[in-house]
C-alpha positions in Angstrom: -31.2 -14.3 -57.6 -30.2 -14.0 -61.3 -31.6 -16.0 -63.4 -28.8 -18.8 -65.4 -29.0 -20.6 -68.3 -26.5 -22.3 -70.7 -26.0 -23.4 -74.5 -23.5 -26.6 -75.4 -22.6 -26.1 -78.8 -22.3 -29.8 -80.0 -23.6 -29.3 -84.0 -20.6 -29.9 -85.6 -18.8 -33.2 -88.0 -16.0 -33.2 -86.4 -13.9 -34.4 -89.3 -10.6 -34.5 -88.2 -11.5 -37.3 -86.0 -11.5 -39.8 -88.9 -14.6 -41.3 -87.2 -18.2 -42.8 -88.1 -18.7 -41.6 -84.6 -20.2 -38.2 -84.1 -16.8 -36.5 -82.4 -18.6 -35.2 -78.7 -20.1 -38.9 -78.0 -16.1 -39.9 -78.4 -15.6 -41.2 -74.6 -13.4 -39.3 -71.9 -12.5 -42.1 -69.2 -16.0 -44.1 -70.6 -18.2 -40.5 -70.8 -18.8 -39.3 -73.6 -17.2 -35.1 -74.0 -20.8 -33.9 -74.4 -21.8 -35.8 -71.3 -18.8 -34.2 -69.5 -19.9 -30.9 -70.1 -23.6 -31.1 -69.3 -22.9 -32.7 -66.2 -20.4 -30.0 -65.1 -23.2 -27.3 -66.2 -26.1 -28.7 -64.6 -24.3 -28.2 -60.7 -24.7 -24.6 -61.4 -28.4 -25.1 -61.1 -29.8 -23.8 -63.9 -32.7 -22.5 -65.2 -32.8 -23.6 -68.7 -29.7 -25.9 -70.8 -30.0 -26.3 -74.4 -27.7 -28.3 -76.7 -27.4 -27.2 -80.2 -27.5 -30.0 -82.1 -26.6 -30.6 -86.0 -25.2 -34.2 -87.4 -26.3 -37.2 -85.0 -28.4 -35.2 -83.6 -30.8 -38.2 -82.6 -27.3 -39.9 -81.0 -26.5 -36.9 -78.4 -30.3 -36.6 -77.7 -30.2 -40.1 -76.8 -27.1 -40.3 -74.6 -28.4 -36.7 -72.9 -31.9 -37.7 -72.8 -33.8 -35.5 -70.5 -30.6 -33.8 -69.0 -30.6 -30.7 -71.9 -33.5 -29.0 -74.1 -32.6 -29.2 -78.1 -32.4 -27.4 -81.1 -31.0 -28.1 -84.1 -28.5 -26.4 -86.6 -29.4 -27.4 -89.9 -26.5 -25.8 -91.7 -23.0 -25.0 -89.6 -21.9 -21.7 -90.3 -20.2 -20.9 -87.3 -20.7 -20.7 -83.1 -22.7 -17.6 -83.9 -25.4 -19.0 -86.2 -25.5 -21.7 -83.5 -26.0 -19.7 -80.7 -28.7 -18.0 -82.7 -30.7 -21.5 -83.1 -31.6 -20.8 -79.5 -33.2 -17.2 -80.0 -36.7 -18.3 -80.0 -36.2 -20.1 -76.4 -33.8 -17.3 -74.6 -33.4 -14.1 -76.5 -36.5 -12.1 -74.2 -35.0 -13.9 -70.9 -33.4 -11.8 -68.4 -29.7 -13.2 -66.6 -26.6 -14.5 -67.6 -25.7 -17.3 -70.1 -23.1 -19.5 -70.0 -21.8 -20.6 -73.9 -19.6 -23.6 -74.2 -18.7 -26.5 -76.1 -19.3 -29.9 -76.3 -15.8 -31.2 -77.4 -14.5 -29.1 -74.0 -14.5 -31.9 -71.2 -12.3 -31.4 -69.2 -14.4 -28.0 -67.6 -15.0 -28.3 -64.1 -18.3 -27.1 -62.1 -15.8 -24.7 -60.2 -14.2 -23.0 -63.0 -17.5 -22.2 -64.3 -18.7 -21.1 -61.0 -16.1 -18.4 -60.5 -16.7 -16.9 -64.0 -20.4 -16.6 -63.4 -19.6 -14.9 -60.2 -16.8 -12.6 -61.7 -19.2 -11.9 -64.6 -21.6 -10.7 -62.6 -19.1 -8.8 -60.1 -17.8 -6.8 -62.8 -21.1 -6.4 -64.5 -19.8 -6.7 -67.5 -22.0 -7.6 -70.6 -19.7 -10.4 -71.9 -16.8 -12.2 -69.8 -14.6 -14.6 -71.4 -12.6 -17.9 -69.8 -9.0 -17.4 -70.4 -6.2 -19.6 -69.4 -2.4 -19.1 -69.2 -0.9 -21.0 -71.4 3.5 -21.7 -71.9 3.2 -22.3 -75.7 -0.2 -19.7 -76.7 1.1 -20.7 -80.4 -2.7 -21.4 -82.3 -4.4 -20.1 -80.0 -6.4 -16.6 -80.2 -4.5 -13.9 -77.7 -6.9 -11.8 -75.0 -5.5 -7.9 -75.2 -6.4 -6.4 -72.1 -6.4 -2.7 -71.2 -4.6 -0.5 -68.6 -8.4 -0.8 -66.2 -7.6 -5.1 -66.6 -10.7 -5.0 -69.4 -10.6 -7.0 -72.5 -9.9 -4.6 -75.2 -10.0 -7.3 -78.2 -9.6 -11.6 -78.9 -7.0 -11.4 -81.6 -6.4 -15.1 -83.7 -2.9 -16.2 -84.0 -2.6 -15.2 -87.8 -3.7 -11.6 -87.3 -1.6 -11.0 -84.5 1.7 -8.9 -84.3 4.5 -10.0 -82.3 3.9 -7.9 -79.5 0.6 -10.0 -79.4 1.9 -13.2 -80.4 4.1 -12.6 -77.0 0.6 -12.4 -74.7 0.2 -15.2 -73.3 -3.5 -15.2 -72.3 -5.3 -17.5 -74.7 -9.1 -17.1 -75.2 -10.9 -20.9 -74.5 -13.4 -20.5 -76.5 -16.1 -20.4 -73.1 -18.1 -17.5 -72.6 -20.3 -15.4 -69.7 -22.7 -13.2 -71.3 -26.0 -10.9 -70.2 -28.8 -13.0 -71.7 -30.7 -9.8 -73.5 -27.5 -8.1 -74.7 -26.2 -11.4 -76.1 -28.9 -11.9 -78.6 -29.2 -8.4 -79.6 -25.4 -8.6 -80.6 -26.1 -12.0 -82.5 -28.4 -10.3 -84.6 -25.3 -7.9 -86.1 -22.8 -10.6 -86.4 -21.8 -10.4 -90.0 -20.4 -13.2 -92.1 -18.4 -11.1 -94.2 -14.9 -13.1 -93.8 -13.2 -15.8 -95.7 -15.3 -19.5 -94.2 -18.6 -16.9 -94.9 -19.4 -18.0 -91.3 -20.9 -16.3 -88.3 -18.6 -16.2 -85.2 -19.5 -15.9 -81.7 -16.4 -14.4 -80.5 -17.9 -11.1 -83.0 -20.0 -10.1 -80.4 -17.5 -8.9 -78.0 -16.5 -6.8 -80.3 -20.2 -5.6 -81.0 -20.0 -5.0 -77.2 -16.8 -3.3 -77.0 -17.9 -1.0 -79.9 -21.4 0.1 -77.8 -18.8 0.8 -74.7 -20.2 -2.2 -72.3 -18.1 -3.8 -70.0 -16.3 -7.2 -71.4 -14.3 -8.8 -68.8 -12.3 -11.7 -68.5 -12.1 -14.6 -66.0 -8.6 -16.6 -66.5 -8.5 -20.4 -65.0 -5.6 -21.6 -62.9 -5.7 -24.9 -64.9 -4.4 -24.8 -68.2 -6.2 -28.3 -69.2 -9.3 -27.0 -68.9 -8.8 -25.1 -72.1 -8.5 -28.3 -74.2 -11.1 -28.4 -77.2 -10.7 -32.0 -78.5 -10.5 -32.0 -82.4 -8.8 -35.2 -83.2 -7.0 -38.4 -81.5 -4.6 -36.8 -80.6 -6.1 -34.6 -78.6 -8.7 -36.8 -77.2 -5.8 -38.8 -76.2 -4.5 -36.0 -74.1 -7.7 -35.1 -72.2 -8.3 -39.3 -71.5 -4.8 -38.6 -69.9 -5.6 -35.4 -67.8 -8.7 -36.7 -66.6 -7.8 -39.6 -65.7 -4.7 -37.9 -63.6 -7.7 -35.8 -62.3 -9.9 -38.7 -61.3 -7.3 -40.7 -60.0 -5.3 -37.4 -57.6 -8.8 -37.1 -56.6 -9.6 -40.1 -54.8 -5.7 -40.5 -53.4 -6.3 -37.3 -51.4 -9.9 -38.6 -50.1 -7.7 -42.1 -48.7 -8.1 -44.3 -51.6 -4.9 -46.3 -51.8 -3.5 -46.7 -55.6 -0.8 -48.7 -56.3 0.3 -47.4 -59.7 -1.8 -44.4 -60.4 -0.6 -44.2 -64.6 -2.0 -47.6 -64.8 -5.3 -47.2 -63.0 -8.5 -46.2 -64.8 -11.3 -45.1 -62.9 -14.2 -43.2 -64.2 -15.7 -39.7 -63.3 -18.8 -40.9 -61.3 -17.1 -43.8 -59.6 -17.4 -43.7 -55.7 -14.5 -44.8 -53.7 -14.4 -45.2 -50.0 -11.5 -45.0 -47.2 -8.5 -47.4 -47.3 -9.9 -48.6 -50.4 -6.1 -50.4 -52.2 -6.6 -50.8 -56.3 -4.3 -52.5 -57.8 -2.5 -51.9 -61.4 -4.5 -52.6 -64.7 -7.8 -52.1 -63.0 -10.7 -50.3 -64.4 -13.4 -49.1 -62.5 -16.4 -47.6 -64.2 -20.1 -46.2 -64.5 -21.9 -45.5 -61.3 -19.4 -47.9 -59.6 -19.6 -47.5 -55.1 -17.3 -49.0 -53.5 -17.1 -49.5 -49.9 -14.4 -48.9 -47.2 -11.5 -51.3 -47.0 -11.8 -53.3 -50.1 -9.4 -54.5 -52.2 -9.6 -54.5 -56.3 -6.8 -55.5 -59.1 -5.0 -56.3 -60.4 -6.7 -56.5 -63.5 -9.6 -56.4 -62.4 -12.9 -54.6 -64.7 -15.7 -53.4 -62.2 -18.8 -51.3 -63.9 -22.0 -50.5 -62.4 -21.4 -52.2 -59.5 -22.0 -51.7 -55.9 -19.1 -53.4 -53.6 -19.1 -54.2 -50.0 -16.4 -53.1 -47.2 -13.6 -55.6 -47.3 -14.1 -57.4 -50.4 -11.6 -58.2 -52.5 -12.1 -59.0 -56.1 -8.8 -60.4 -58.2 -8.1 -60.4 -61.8 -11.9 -60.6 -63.1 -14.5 -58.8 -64.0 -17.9 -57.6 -63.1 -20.6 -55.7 -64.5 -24.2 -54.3 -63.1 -24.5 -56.4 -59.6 -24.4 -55.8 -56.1 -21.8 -57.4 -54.3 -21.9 -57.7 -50.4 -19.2 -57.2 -47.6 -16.2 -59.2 -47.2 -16.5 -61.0 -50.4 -13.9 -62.8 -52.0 -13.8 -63.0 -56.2 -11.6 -64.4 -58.5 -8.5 -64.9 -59.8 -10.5 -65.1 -62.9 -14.1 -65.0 -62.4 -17.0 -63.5 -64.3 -20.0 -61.5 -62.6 -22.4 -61.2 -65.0 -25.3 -58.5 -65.0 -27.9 -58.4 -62.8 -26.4 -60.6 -60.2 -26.7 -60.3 -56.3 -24.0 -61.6 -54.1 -24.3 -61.5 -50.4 -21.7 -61.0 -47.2 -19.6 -63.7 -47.2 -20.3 -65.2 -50.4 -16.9 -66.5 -52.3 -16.8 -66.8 -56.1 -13.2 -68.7 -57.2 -11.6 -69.0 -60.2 -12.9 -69.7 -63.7 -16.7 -69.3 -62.2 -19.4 -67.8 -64.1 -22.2 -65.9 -62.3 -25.3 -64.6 -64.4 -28.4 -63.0 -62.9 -28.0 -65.0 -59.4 -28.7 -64.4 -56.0 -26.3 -65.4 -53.7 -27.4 -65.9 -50.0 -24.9 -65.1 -47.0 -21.7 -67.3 -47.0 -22.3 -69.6 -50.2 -18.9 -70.8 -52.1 -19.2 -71.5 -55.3 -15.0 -72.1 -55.3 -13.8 -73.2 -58.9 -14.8 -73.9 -62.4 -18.7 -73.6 -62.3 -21.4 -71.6 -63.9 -24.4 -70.7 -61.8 -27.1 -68.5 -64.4 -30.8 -67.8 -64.1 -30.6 -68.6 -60.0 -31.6 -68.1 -56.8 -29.3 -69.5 -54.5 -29.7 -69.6 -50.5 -27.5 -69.0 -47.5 -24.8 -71.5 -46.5 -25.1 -73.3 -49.9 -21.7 -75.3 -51.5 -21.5 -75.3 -54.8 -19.2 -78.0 -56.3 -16.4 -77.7 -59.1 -17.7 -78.3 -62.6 -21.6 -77.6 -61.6 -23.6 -76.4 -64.2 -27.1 -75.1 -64.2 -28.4 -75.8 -67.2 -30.9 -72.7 -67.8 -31.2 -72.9 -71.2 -33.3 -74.9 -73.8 -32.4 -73.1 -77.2 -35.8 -70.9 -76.6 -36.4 -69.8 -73.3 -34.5 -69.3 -70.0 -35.2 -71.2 -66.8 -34.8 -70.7 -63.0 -32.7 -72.7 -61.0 -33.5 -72.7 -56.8 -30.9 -73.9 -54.3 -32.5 -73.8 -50.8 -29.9 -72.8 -47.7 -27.5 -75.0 -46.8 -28.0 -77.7 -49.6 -24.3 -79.1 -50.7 -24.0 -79.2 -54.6 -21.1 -82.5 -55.6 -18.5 -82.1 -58.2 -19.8 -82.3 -61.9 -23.4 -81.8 -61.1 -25.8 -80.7 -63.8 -29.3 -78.9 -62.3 -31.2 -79.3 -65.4 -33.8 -76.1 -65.1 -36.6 -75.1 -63.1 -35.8 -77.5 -60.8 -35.4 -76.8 -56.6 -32.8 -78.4 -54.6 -34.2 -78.2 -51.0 -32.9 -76.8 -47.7 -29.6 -78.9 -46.3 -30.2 -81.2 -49.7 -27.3 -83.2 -51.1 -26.9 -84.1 -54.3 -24.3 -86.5 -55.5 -20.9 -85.5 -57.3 -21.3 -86.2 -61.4 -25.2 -86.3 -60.6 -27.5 -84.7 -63.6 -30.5 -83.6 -61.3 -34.3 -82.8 -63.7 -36.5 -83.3 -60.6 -37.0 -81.6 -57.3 -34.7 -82.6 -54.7 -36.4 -82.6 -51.5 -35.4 -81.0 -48.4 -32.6 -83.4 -46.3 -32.5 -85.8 -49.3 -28.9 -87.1 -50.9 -29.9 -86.6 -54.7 -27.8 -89.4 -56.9 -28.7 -88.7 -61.0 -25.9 -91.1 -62.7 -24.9 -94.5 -63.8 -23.6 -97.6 -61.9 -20.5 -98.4 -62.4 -19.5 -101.2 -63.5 -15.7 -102.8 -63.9 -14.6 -104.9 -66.8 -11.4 -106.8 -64.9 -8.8 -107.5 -67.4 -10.2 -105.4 -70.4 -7.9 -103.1 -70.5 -5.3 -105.2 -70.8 -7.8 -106.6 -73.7 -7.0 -103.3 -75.7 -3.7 -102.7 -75.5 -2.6 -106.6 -77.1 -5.2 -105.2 -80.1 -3.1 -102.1 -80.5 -0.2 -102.4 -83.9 2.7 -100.7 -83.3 
């Protein structure tokens, strides 16, 4: 089996961006571009990746951690200096290399599949990803021989109009034999106008010594798109998100209004699944057969159960069990754990809590730092109170307890199994198990005082 490796070129300012933020950690539906790209490469199973890294170099290595091997480009004069960076790691390595680049995310694992394949079917030395493209205007023109070979890239501003007519744009992605690519880097010149060393000079190199360069076109025009500026990124958010989106509709995933759905690349979607408009879906988000999100809804990092329904709220970084019902406007906080059956109304908080099997916590409640059993009612207005301006403290409702209206469970403190504790109660002590809990003043009634106050009022 030939041996595959690949270089992400992901060294450059990016300027046009207009951004503090280095331009391949700019998000594509909430991935970074650079993160695209890896991810796509890395299904091909290869032996060895390595990003070329210049400015922010620290800030990719972070968000690619152990995913890519590095070097870095100290100066940027051009994709073939960059390339070059890698010499010491690749150059004596027999196979084929894939070269592309970071600000390219909309590349799919397939795409780069077949050019690998038809790169090493043609055995050419060099074979580059094309695309067909309506308007080529910009872009550099592939010139391709009576035999179907790539005879020369030529840019926009060198080309005649016979040229300018092609309509076979070059992407800027490129196959090449490992040991042949590095030999041609070494007599790239920099003799043009930016002083720079270009990559696309080496199929020239290999032209010139009469090797084979071949050319592998896409069927998907979008998968050209370098992103340079807003604009752009703007457009690839769009075509990915049409992507994502057409993607899960054909595996039985039910959205309502498709332009105004946002679901991210690694979100997990079962069968029959309905997703309302204004919903966004993200991170390593499953979700299970039969349940319902939206609208406007925010789910990320979340694991969802078959049947639940979440409305109009938002949660991050929990698990959340079958047949669930969230929201209107609820808030699931990280690190929380809701179990089948569990309902969460509106205007309730949930923070790092355990939820047992069928406990309500139905309206206007917050319910942090907690560990709450099966069977458990949890009034309106309760608050555990898990905070003392310095440390955070663990509140434990035992299955089946009933929490009253306007209770306050002042933290650690246990409320035992089937435990009651009264409505407007402020509980600071263990309730025990079967006990009515009642924390609050006696009323008392002042007949006639109101009366009292209002012959004190002026007019």
């Amino acid at each position: 089996m030939t041996n595959k490796y690949a270089v992400v070129l992901a060294a450059g300012q990016g300027t046009r961006m207009k951004s503090k933020l280095y331009k391949v950690l700019h998000p594509v539906c909430g991935k970074p571009m650079v993160q695209h790209v890896v991810d796509q490469l890395n299904k091909l199973e290869l032996n060895e990746l390595i990003t070329v890294v210049g400015f922010g170099a620290e800030k990719v290595q972070d968000q690619l951690g152990e995913h890519s091997h590095y070097v870095v480009q100290e100066e940027q004069l051009g994709t073939g200096h960059a390339v070059l960076q890698t010499d010491h790691i690749l150059a004596d390595k027999k196979g084929t290399t894939v070269v592309a680049c970071g600000d390219t995310p909309l590349l799919t694992e397939e795409t780069l599949q077949k050019m690998m394949d038809h790169h090493e079917a043609t055995q050419a030395k060099a074979t580059i990803l094309t695309a067909h493209a309506e308007n080529p205007h910009g872009y550099g023109r592939v010139i391709r021989g009576g035999n179907g070979q790539v005879e020369r890239i030529v840019e926009q501003k060198d080309a005649s109009q016979d040229e300018q007519a092609v309509q076979e744009i070059n992407t800027g992605t490129y196959c090449f034999d490992n040991e042949f690519l590095f030999k041609a880097l070494k007599g790239v010149s920099n003799n043009n106008s930016q002083g720079e060393y270009y990559l696309p000079d080496v199929i020239q190199i290999l032209q010139n010594q009469d090797e084979i360069v071949s050319a592998y076109q896409t069927t998907d025009f979008s998968e050209s798109l370098g992103v340079n500026d807003r604009v752009a990124l703007a457009q690839a958010e769009k075509l990915m998100k049409q992507r994502i989106n057409e993607m899960h509709m054909k595996k039985g995933v039910t959205l309502v209004d498709s332009d105004n759905t946002y679901i991210g690349p690694d979100v997990k979607i079962g069968q029959d699944v309905i997703v309302y408009p204004g919903s966004m879906i993200e991170g390593e988000t499953t979700i299970e057969d039969d349940a319902v999100v939206g609208p406007h809804s925010m789910i990320k990092d979340c694991h969802i159960g078959a049947e639940t329904v979440i409305k109009q709220s938002v949660a991050t970084n929990s698990r959340i069990g079958a047949r669930v019902k969230i929201g209107p406007f609820a808030h699931i906080r990280p690190e929380s754990s809701l179990g089948d059956d569990v309902k969460v109304g509106n205007f309730v908080e949930i923070k790092k809590a355990v939820f047992g099997e069928g406990s309500k916590a139905s309206h206007l409640s917050y319910v942090g730092d907690a560990d709450v059993g099966s069977g458990v009612n949890i009034g309106c207005g309760t608050i555990t109170v898990n905070y003392d301006g310095n440390n955070k403290f663990m509140t434990t409702i035992e299955d089946d307890a009933f929490i009253g209206c306007n209770s306050n469970l002042v933290a650690p403190v246990t409320v035992g199994k089937g435990a009651y504790v009264a409505a407007g109660s402020t509980i600071n002590k263990d309730v025990p198990a079967e006990a009515l809990s009642i924390a609050r003043s006696r009323q008392t009634n002042k007949e006639g005082y109101a009366s009292k106050l209002n012959s004190n009022k002026k007019d």
